[in-house]
TIVEX-725609 format. One record per residue (C-alpha): z, x, y. Coordinates in steps of 0.2 Angstrom, whole numbers, plus 5000, padded with zeros to 4 digits. Last residue first. Example, Ala and Ser with C-alpha at 12.3 -4.5 7.8 and 13.67 -1.06 7.14 Angstrom:
# TIVEX-725609
503650684995;503950624978;
//
This chain:
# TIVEX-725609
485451225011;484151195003;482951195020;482051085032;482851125047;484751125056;485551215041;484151355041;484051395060;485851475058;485351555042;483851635050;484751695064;486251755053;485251875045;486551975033;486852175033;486952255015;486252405017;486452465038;485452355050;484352445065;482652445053;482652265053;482752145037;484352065035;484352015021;484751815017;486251735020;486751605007;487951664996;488651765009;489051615021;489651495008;490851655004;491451655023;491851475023;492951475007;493751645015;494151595028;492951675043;493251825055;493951945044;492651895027;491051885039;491352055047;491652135031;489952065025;488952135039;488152025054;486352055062;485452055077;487152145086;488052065100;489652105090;489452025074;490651885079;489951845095;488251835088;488751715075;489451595089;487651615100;486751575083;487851435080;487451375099;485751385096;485651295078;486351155088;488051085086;487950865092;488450775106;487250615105;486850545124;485050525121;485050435104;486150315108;484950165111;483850235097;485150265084;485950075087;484250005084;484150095068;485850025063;485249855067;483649875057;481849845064;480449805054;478649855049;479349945033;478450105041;479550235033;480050335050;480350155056;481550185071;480950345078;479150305073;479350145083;479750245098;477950325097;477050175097;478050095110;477850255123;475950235116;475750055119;476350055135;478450015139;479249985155;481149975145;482149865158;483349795143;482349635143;480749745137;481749825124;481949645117;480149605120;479449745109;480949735096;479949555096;478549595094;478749745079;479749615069;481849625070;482849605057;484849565051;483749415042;484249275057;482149245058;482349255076;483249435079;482849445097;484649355102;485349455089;484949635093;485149585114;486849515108;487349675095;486849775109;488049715121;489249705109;489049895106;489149935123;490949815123;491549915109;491250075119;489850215114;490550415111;488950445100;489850485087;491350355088;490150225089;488850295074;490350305064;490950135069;489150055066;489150155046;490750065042;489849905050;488549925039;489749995024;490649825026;488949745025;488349815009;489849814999;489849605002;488149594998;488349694983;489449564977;488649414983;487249474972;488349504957;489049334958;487349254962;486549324948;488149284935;487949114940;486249084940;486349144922;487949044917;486548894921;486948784937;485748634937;487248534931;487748364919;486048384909;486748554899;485448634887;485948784875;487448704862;487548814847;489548794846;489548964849;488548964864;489548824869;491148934867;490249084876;489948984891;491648894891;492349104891;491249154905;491649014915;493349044915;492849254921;491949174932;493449094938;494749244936;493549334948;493949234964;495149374969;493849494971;493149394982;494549334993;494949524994;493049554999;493149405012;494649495019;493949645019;492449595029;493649505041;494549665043;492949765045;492349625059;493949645066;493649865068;491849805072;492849735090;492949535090;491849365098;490249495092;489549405078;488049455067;488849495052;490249375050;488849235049;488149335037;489649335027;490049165030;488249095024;488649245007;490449155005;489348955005;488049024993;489549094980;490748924984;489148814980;488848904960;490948914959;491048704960;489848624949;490048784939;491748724934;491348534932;489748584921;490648694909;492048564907;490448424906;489548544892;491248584882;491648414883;489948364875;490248484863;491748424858;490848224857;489648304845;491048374835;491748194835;490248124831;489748244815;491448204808;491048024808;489448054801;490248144787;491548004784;490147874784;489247974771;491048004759;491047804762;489347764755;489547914739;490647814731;489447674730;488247754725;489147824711;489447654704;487747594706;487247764696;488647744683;488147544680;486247584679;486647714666;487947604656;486347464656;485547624648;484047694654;483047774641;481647654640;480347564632;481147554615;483047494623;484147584610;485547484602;484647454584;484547294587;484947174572;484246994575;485646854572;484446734579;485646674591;486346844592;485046924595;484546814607;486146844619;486147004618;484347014625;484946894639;486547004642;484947154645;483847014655;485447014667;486047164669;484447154679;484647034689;486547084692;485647244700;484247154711;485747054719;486647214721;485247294730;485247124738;487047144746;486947334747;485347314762;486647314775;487247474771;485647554774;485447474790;487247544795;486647714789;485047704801;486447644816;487447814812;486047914812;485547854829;487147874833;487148044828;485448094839;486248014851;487948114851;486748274857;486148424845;485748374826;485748434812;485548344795;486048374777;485148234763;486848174751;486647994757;484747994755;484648084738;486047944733;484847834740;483347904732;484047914715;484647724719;482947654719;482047774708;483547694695;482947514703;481347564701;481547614683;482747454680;481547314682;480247374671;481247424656;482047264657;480447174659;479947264643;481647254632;481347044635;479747054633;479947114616;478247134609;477247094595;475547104591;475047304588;473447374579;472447324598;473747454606;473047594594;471647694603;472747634620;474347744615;473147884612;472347874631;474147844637;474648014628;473148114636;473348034654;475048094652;474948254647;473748284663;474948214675;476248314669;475248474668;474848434687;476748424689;477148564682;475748654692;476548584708;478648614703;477848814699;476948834714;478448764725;479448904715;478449044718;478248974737;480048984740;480349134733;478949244742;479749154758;481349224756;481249274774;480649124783;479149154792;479349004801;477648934795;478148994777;479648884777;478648734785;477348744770;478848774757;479448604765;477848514766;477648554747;479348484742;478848324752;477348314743;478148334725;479348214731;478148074735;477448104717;479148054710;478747854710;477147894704;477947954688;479247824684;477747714685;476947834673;478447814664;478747634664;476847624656;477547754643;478947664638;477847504636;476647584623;478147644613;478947504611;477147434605;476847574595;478747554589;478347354586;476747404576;477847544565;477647714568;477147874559;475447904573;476447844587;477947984585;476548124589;477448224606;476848294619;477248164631;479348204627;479048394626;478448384645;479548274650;481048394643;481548424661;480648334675;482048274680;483248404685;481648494690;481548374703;483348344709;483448534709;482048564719;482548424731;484148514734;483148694737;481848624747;483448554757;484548714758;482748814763;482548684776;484248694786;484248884783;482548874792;483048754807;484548864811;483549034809;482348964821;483648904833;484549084830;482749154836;482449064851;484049094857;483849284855;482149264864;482749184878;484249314880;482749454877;481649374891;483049404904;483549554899;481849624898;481649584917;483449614922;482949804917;481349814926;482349764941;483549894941;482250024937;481449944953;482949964964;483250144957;481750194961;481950134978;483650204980;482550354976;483050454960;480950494956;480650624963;482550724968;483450654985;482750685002;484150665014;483750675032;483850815043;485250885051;485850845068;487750805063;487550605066;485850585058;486750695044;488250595044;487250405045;485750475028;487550505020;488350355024;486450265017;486550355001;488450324997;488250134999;486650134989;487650214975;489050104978;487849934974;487150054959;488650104952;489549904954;488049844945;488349974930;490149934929;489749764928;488449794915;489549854901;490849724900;490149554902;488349574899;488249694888;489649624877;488849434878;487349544869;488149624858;488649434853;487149374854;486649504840;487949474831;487349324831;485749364824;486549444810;487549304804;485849184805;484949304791;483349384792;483449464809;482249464822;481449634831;481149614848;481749774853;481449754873;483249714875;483649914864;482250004872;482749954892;484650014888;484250204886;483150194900;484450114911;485850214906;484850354912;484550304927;486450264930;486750444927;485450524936;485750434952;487750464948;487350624947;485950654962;487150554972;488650674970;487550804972;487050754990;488750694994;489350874990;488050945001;488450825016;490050895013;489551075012;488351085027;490050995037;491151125033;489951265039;489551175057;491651175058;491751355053;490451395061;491251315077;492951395072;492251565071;491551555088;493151505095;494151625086;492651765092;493051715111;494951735108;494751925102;493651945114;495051875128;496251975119;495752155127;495052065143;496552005146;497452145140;496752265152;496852155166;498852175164;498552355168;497552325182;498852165189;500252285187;499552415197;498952325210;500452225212;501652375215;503452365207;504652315216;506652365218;505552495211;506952595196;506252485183;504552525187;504752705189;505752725175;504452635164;503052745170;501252675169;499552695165;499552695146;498052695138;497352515130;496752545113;497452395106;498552485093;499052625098;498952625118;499552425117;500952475105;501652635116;501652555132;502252375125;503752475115;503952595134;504252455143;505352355131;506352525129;506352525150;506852355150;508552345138;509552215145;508352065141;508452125123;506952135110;507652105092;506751925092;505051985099;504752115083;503052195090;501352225080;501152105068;501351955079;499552015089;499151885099;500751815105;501651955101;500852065113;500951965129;502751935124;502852105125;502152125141;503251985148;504852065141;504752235149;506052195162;505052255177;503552105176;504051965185;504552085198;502752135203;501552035195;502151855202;502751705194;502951755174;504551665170;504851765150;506951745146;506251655131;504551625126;503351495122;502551495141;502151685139;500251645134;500151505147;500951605162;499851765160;498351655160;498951575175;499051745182;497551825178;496651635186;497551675201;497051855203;495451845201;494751645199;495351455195;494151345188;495351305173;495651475169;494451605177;494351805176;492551855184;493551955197;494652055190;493952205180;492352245188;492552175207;494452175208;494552365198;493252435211;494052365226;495652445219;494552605216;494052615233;495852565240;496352725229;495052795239;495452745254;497352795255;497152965246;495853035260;494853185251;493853215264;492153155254;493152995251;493352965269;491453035273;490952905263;491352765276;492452625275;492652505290;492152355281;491652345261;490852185259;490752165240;489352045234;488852165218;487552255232;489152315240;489852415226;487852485223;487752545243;489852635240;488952715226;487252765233;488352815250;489652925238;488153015233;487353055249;489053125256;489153235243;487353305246;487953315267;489453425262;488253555252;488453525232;486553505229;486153405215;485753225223;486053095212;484752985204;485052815210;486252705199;485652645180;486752485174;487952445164;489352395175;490552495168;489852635163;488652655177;490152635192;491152765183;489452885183;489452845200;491152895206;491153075194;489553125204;490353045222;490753255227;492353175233;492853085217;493753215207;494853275222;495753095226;495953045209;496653205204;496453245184;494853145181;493853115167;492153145153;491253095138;490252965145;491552845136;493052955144;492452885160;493052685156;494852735149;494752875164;494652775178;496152645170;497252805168;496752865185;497052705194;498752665187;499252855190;498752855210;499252665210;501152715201;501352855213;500552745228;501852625226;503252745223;502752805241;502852645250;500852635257;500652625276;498952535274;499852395262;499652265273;497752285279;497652305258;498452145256;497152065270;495852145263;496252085244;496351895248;498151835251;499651755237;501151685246;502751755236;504251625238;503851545222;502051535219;500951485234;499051495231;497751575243;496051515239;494951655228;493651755239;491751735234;490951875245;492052005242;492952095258;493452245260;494252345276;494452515280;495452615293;495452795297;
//
């Protein structure tokens, strides 16, 4: 009898070595007169491989060609490996009853898209060795061969490319065929080691020695791979060769025996891969929540301490004050600034990995939103602004005050200096024991003092301003101040009183007194305003100043000169005075008139008017040396103020100039992003290097601020613009290299060439008509337009809440980029990590702890377990893990 089979798909022929490789019925045709050692190692091939499926329904053969011929053995093999329910069998065991089953079998082979020609049951019935080992080699290609494929290749060619492959590594192994290829034990054993290095020694093996490399492969893959042994080593070695069908089945055996073992790697690497992604993003995300915590907290800490408008009572303290201040500003902010600009930068890659991994966007804690953070940042620049204002205005009103409490305190003294003893002086009674020339004396030295008196009222008043202005500016001493003004006042109301009293007695006994001496009284008269004269110039060339600009000196200077220039007839009035005095002399001695040395109607000697011109004139250079001192230091200043100017002349244009550049880098496309980054980083070097001139600046701002001086005519550049601009082209700087970081992530991710991207850098650019790195809802309208987009207004509705999920009412680049890739994005599903969990748990619903820790490392498998929540059905054992749930968790709106 002759039999032929035929499977619907047949793999093509492929030549390898001399062997040329033919489809399974024309081999079969070939093999009808089969070589005796052939069908000794098919007949015990087929029956181990029979009975390695069988012997899970709890049964087997002992004669292939016996155990098969009733068909109830045939079909039960065809269930177990196929899966599936056959007919119902007949029972009887009559000739016709056999015949039936082997039919429903052979009808089941051929519904799986086997052709089976010139076969009929009544063969296998008879007993016929040579069909029904070809029965079961049919068998074997359909349910053990067949669905093998390597690189589109199928059956027995894709078995043997995947032989090749796996034995490529190792010596004396040339897999070209599965006959001889086979007979020196090696390739099986390479086989082995490759997969399961544990098991086999492959360096001690020896090309010489192939039945002990037979039987090793035999006796390991039966242990330890569960894979029986169905064949003979001495009858392989001893086969000048070896019979292809049984090779090729036992080889299938290990195919399929690592091909699982491969198909769990894989899905064990994508969870790993998916796995190792969840805890970066997760690490960024706590990163950010730190340094978000962090840099807010700083900022609530620091917001008390400007807004603490507290003033100090004494100038050192308010400048140490400044000074903290100058501190914050140049050594604790920075730091602070460079936080926020890379906590921005960290925010946004991370939102870019989790857009590119399919996970949902980043949702940090209440309140720790790059928003918040933006208008914490803002509230602090606020207070710091006013409270630099409002330390400046304070030392300015420390100045003035120490400069007034100084000079209430020198006109004080000069005061009470010479109201001392007045009071005793016009209380006394020397009129009523005197003689008529003493009265008279007495008389006159009154009138000179009352005009010595209204000469000092002008003092009294200026006192009083002073304590006034004092207690305006809240000075701190106040409570002294105005004890002692109010002392000064009601002395001199007591003054004014006592005098009125004495003049009052003087004029009851003026009429009893004749005689006068003119001479003494015209004296008298002449030198108490001359005295008053020179008290107020020496209080005049002693009085402090301040002053702020080398005008305000001058003009001191030119009021000095004017003073100078009145010397000559202050001398005049002097000599006229000295004068009446040698005149006085000069009577008495004409008239040889005894004087008792002592001027009646006043106590200012001639020696007093000569001390007092004297010290005046001292006291005229000592002022021009002061003034002169004062104009040089003005003169610094105004060095300071034109080096200042001259500096920040130059940095405030160079920062606007590199943040033109930088956009201007930006948006062009002449280079790849990769240039644009170089430029970026360029610009950010040149930067960076630029540092040492704020840091110039900084120092000349500080010494002017030392040197008091806070306006500067010769630029509109304060240290405060500068320091603005300097921080802002900073972050500017970060921003945009993290842009065009964020464009070559989204390039590489979405598998977009350079020129793609240019092409959408021109349409963003060409539509971007405000030049802000924006487009406005129109014109992102009009620009997806130009791109053949045939868009209504609820396809444009809807794709702007793709790329305005925060309704901002613009367009970014990077959101643009997102949409025109979004379609070709190769991203992990939940699915296809649920498909890879599935694999490792063995098709079942659920996965056990032991299964996660051999499958997984051990960093992954923990995040895993950790994680997992119970599985909950009735099927799982304790301690089984939903991997379903899990899976679905890291794509969706979850904590992990």
């Amino acid at each position: 009898a002759v039999y032929r089979l035929q499977p619907e798909n047949r793999g093509a022929p492929e030549a390898t070595g001399a062997h040329q490789y033919m489809s399974p019925e024309d081999e079969w045709d070939r093999d009808l007169l089969l070589d005796p050692a052939w069908e000794k190692q098919q007949r015990k091939t087929f029956t181990a491989w029979c009975n390695s499926h069988l012997r899970k329904a709890g049964t087997q053969i002992e004669n292939i060609e016996d155990d098969f011929r009733n068909g109830l053995k045939l079909m039960l093999l065809l269930e177990v490996i196929s899966g599936e329910r056959l007919p119902k069998p007949d029972k009887g065991k009559m000739r016709f009853h056999k015949i039936a089953n082997v039919n429903k079998a052979l009808d089941f082979i051929c519904s799986k898209g086997v052709k089976l020609v010139s076969i009929g049951a009544e063969e296998i019935v008879d007993g016929n060795t040579k069909m029904t080992l070809g029965m079961i080699w049919t068998i074997i290609l359909r349910f053990a061969i067949q669905d093998i494929s390597v690189e589109e290749t199928s059956a027995k060619e894709g078995l043997l490319l995947w032989c090749q492959r796996k034995t490529a590594p190792y010596r004396n192994v040339n897999v070209q065929n599965f006959h001889i290829s086979w007979k020196d034990g090696l390739a099986l054993c390479a086989l082995i080691h490759r997969h399961r290095p544990d098991l086999i020694d492959y360096s001690k093996l020896r090309k010489d020695d192939p039945i002990g490399n037979l039987n090793t492969a035999f006796e390991v893959a039966e242990k330890y791979l569960d894979i029986p042994k169905m064949l003979d080593a001495e009858d392989i070695v001893n086969t000048p060769k070896p019979d292809e069908k049984a090779i090729m089945t036992y080889v299938s055996c290990f195919y399929h025996a690592f091909a699982g073992a491969e198909q769990a790697e894989t899905a064990a690497n994508r969870i790993c891969k998916v796995l190792a992604v969840n805890q970066e993003n997760e690490k960024l995300m706590e990163e950010y929540e730190k340094l978000a915590s962090e840099l807010l907290e700083w900022i609530r800490k620091t917001i008390p301490w400007l807004e603490n408008r507290m003033a100090e009572q004494q100038m050192r303290a308010m400048q140490q004050k400044l000074e903290d201040f100058r501190d914050y500003r140049r050594i604790h902010k920075p730091p602070r600034v460079q936080e926020k600009c890379q906590l921005e930068i960290n925010f946004n890659t991370l939102q870019t990995k989790l857009r590119l991994s399919n996970r949902p966007a980043f949702m940090p804690s209440e309140g720790k939103m790059v928003s918040d953070i933006a208008n914490a940042w803002k509230g602090l620049e606020q207070v710091e602004k006013g409270y630099e204002e409002w330390l400046l205005t304070e030392i300015r009103r420390l100045e003035r005050l120490d400069h007034l409490a100084e000079k209430f305190k020198q006109k004080c003294s000069l005061h009470q200096s010479w109201t001392s003893g007045k009071e005793e002086l016009l209380s006394m009674k020397d009129y009523e024991s005197a003689s008529l020339m003493e009265i008279r004396a007495l008389m006159r030295k009154h009138e000179a003092f009352e005009s010595d008196l209204a000469a000092h009222q002008d003092r009294v008043e200026q006192i009083a301003a002073i304590a006034q202005e004092l207690n305006e500016l809240d000075y701190h001493d106040a409570s002294s101040v105005n004890a002692r003004c109010q002392g000064i006042c009601d002395q001199w109301d007591n003054l004014g009183t006592l005098t009125q009293k004495r003049r009052d007695s003087l004029e009851r006994v003026e009429k009893l007194w004749e005689t006068i001496d003119q001479l003494y009284l015209e004296f008298a008269k002449r030198a108490a305003p001359f005295n008053n004269w020179m008290d107020g110039a020496m209080e005049d060339l002693q009085d402090m100043f301040i002053v702020h600009s080398t005008e305000e000196i001058h003009s001191l200077i030119t009021a000095h000169d004017q003073f100078k220039a009145t010397l000559p007839e202050a001398d005049k009035e002097r000599m006229a005075t000295m004068g009446i005095q040698s005149e006085i002399v000069k009577i008495a001695q004409t008239y040889g008139i005894k004087l008792s040395g002592v001027n009646p109607y006043t106590n200012l000697s001639p020696q007093d008017i000569t001390n007092k011109w004297e010290a005046v004139k001292h006291l005229v250079p000592l002022r021009d040396q002061m003034l002169q001192e004062e104009v040089a230091r003005q003169q610094a200043n105004e060095r300071l103020r034109r080096q200042f100017a001259a500096q920040a002349n130059i940095i405030g244009p160079w920062i606007q100039t590199k943040m033109e550049e930088i956009g201007h880098v930006s948006v062009d496309i002449a280079g790849s992003l990769e240039e644009q980054m170089n430029n970026l980083k360029q610009y950010e070097q040149n930067i960076i290097n630029y540092k040492c001139n704020i840091d110039k600046l900084e120092g000349d701002h500080q010494l002017s601020q030392e040197s008091l001086i806070f306006d500067n005519k010769h630029t509109n550049y304060t240290m405060e613009h500068i320091r603005v601009g300097w921080e802002q082209l900073l972050t500017t700087i970060a921003r945009t290299i993290n842009e065009v970081e964020n464009q070559i992530l989204t390039r590489d991710a979405k598998g977009i060439s350079q020129e793609q991207l240019n092409e959408f850098r021109a349409s963003f650019n060409h539509f971007d008509r405000k030049r802000n790195g924006m487009m406005d809802p129109d014109d992102f309208r009009a620009c997806l337009i130009s791109m053949g987009y045939d868009l209504g207004e609820v396809e444009f509705a809807r794709i702007m809440t793709l790329v305005d999920s925060n309704n901002t009412g613009v367009v970014t680049f990077q959101a643009f980029i997102d949409f025109m890739t979004r379609e070709t994005a190769e991203t992990d599903t939940a699915d296809q990590v649920m498909a890879s969990f599935k694999i490792l748990a063995s098709d079942k619903a659920y996965i056990t702890v032991d299964e996660l820790r051999r499958e997984l490392p051990a960093e992954q498998a923990e995040y895993c377990i950790s994680r997992m929540t119970r599985y909950i059905g009735a099927d799982g054992p304790a301690g089984a893990l939903d991997y379903i749930s899990f899976s679905s968790a890291l794509y969706g709106e979850s904590d992990l």
